[in-house]
C-alpha positions as CSV (number, residue, x, y, z in Angstrom):
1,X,0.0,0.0,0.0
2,X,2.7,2.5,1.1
3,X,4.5,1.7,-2.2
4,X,1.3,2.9,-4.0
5,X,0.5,5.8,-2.6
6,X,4.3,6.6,-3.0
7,X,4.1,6.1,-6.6
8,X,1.0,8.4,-6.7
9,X,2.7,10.9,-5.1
10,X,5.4,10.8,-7.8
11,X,3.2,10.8,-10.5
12,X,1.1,13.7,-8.8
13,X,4.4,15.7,-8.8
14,X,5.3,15.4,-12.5
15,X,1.3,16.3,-13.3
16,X,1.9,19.6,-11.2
17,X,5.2,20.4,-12.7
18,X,3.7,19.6,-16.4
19,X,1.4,22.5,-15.1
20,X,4.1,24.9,-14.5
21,X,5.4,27.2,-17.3
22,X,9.2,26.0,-17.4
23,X,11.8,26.4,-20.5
24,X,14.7,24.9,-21.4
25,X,17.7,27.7,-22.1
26,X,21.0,27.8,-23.6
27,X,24.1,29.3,-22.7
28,X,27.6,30.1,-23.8
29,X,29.9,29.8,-20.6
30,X,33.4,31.0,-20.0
31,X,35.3,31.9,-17.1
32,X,35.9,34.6,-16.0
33,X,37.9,36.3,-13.1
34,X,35.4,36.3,-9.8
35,X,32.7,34.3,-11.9
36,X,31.5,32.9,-15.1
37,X,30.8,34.9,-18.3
38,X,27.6,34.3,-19.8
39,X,26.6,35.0,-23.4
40,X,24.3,33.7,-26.3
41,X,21.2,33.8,-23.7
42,X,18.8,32.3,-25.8
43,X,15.2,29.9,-25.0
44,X,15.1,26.7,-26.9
45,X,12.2,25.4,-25.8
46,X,9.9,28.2,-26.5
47,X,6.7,26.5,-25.0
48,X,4.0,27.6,-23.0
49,X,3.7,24.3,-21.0
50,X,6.2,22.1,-19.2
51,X,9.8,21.9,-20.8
52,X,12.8,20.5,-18.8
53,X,15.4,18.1,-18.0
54,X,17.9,18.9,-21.0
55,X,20.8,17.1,-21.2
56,X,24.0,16.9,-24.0
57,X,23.8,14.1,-26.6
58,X,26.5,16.1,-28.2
59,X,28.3,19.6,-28.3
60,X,25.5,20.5,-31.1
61,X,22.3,19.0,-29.5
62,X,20.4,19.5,-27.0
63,X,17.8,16.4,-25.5
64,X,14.7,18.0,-23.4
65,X,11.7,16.6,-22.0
66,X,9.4,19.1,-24.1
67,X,5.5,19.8,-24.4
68,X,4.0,18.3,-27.7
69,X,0.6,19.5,-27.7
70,X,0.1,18.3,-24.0
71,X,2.1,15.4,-24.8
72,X,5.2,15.0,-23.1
73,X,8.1,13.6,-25.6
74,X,11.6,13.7,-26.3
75,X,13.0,17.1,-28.1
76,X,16.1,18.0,-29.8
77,X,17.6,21.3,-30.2
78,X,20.0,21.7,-33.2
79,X,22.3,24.7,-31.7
80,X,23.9,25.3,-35.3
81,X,20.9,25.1,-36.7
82,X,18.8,26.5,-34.4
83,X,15.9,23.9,-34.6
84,X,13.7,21.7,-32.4
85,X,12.4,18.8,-33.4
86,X,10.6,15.3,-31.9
87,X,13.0,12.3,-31.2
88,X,10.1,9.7,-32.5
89,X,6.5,9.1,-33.1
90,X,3.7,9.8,-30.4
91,X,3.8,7.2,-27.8
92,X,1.0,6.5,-25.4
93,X,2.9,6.9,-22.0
94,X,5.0,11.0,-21.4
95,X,8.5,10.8,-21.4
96,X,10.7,12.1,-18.9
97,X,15.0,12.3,-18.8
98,X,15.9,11.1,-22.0
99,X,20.0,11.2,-22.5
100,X,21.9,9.7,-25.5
101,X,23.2,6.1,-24.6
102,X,26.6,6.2,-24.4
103,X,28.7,5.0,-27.6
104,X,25.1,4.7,-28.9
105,X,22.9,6.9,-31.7
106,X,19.7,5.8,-29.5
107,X,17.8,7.6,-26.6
108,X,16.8,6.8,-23.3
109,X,14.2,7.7,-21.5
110,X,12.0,7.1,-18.2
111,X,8.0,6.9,-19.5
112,X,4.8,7.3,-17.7
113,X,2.5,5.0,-18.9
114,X,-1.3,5.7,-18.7
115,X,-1.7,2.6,-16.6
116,X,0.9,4.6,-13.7
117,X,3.6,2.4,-15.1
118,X,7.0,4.4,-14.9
119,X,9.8,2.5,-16.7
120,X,12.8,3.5,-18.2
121,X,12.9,2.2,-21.7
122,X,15.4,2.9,-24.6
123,X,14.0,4.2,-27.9
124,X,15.7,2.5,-31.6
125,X,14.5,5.0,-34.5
126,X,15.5,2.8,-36.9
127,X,13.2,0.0,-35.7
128,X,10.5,2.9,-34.5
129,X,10.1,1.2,-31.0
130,X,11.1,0.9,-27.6
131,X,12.7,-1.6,-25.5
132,X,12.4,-2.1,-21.2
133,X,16.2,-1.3,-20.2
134,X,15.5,-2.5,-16.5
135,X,12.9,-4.8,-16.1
136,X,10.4,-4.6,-12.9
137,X,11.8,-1.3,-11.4
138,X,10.1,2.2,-10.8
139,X,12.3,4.2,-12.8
140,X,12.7,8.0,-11.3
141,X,15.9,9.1,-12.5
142,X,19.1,7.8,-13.2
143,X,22.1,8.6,-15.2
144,X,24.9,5.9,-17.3
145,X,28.2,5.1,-16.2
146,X,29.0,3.2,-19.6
147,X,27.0,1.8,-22.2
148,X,26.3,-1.5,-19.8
149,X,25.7,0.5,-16.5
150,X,22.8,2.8,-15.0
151,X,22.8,4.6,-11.8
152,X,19.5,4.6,-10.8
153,X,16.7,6.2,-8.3
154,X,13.6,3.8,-8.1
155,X,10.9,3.6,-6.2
156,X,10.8,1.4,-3.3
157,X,8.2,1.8,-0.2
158,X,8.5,5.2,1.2
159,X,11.6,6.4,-0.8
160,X,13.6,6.4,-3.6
161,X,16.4,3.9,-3.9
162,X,19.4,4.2,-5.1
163,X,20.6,1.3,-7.2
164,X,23.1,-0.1,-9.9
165,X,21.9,-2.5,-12.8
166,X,24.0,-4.0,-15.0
167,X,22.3,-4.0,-18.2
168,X,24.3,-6.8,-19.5
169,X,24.1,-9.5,-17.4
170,X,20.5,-8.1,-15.6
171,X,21.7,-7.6,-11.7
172,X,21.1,-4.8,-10.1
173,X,22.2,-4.4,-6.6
174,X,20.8,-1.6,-4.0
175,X,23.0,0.7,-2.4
176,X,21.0,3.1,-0.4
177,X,17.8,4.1,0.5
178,X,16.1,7.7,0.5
179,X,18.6,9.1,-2.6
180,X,17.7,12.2,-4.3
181,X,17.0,12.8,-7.9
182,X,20.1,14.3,-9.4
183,X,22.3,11.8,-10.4
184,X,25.6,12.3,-12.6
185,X,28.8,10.6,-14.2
186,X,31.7,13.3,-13.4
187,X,33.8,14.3,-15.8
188,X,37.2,12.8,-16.7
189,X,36.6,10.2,-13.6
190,X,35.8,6.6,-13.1
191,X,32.8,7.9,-10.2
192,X,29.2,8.9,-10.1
193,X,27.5,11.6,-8.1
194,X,24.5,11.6,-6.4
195,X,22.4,13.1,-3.8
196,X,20.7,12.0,-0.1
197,X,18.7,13.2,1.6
198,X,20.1,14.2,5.4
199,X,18.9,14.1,9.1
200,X,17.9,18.1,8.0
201,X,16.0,17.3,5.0
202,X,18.2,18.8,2.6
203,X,20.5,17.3,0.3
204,X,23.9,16.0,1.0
205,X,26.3,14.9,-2.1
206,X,28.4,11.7,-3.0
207,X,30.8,10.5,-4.8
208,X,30.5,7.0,-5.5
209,X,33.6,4.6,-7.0
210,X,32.5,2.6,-9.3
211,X,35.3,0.4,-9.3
212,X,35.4,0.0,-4.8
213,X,31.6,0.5,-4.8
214,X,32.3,3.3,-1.8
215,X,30.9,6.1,-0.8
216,X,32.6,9.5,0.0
217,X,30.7,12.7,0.9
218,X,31.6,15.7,-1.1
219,X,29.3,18.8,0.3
220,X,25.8,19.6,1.3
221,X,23.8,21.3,-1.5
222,X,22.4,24.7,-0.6
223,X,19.0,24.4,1.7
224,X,16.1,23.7,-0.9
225,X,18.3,23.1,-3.9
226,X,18.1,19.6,-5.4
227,X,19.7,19.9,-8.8
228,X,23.5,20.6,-9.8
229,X,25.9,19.4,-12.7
230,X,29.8,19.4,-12.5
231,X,30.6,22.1,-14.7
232,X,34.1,20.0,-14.9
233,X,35.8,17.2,-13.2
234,X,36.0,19.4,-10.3
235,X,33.5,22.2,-9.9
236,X,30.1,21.8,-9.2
237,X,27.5,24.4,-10.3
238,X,23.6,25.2,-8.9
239,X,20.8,26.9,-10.1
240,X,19.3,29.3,-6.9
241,X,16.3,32.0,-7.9
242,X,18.1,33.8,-11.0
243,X,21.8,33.3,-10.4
244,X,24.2,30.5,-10.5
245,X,26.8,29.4,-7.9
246,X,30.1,27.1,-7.7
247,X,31.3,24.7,-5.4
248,X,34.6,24.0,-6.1
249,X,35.9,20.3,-4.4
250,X,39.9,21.5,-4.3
251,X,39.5,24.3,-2.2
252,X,36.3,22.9,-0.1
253,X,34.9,26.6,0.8
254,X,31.4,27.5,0.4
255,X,28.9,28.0,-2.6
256,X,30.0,31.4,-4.3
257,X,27.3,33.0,-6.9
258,X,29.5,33.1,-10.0
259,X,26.7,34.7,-12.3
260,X,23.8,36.7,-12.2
261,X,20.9,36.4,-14.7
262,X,18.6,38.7,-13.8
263,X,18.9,40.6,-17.3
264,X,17.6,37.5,-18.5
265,X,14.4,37.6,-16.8
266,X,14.2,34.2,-15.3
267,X,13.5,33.0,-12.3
268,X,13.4,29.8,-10.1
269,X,16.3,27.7,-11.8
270,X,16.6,24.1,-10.9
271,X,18.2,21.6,-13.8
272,X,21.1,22.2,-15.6
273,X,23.2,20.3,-18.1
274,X,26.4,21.0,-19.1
275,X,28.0,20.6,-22.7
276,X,31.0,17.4,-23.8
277,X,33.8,20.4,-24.4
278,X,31.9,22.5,-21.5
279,X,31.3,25.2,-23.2
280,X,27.5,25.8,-22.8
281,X,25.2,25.1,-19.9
282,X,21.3,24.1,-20.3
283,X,19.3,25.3,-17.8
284,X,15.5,25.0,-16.5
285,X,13.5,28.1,-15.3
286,X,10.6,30.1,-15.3
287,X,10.1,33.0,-17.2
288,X,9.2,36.2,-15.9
């Protein structure tokens, strides 16, 4: 029962957040003494219903969750072209984080079913279909080490899960419980980040080895911030209201705001992507 109503909850959450008015926006990035220098502002969503969760399949593209006529489906942004476009045909379930498989042309994503199904599935165009990458799991978020292995959320009783499923020979094996929803492969590194929640209710960050399977703690994200990316192998950046700050891991200070978007008239910021050559930055906000 408790699983249930978890899973309701979840889904409830995505059917307000398809209510809000988010976009998906691009950004050049370079940095800059004190901060970062931002340029090339543009909106690459340009929707009036729910657009979010970007992420790079290369330096040119951009992957969103985007609104299709109320549907929710996989979008690409062409930055040299300056395009959007629809992954594949119409399915009947939304879908939700896709990202490029790695050393792969094909897509994943996690899709809401009609039937409250929530499974993370990998879409071939060339075959027009879609194949179950982790069979019997509540998919909420995850991200890929390799090709062969997902870092994964699921749901599981009151919380989320976090587990590792190798896609290759089918075991998946459950580190923690009560994990977060931002999950990432750092740069340049043979580790995965990823958040829990604390004895404060905010979120703390980890790195986890792939290759020991440990755990080390990294820093607490600010209070009410959930998202963040490594903007390289070493610097982690947030979203918070209109600005964006850095947590650098070498000199283990505090969160400095390193740029301010307020000419941009945005507000509320949460997911970011950053680009292969990290260069650009994808971002999720509000507009004003």
């Amino acid at each position: 029962m408790t699983r249930i109503i978890l899973s309701i909850l979840f889904l409830f959450s995505i059917s307000l957040s398809a209510q809000t008015n988010t976009e998906v926006y691009l950004v050049n990035v370079e940095s800059a003494y004190g901060g970062l220098e931002i340029y090339n502002f543009q909106n690459i969503s340009n929707d009036n219903g729910y657009d979010s969760q970007p992420s790079f399949s290369n330096n040119n593209e951009v992957i969103f969750a985007g609104n299709n006529s109320g549907q929710t489906d996989i979008a690409l942004f062409n930055i040299s072209e300056k395009t959007k476009s629809w992954y594949h045909s119409a399915t009947p379930g939304g879908e939700y984080s896709p990202q490029i498989i790695p050393n792969s042309q094909n897509i994943s994503a996690v899709r809401l079913d009609p039937d409250g199904l929530q499974r993370l599935y990998v879409y071939d165009t060339a075959l027009d279909g879609s194949v179950e990458l982790i069979e019997g799991l509540q998919v909420a978020y995850y991200a890929y080490f390799n090709k062969n292995t997902v870092v994964a959320s699921v749901l599981s009783d009151d919380s989320l899960d976090l587990i590792v499923s190798d896609l290759t020979t089918k075991k998946t094996d459950t580190i923690l419980a009560n994990t977060g929803r931002s999950i990432h492969k750092i740069p340049n590194s043979k580790s995965i980040s990823y958040t829990a929640v604390n004895e404060e209710k905010n979120q703390d960050l980890y790195l986890l080895d792939m290759n020991s399977g440990e755990s080390f703690f990294v820093c607490q994200l600010p209070i009410g911030i959930q998202d963040y990316a490594w903007l390289n192998d070493s610097q982690i950046i947030i979203g918070s209201g209109n600005k964006l700050y850095l947590y650098d891991t070498f000199l283990n200070e505090d969160w400095n705001e390193v740029a301010d978007l307020t000419e941009y008239k945005i507000k509320e910021i949460s997911r970011l992507a950053v680009s292969p050559d990290r260069k650009r930055i994808a971002l999720v906000a509000e507009p004003l």
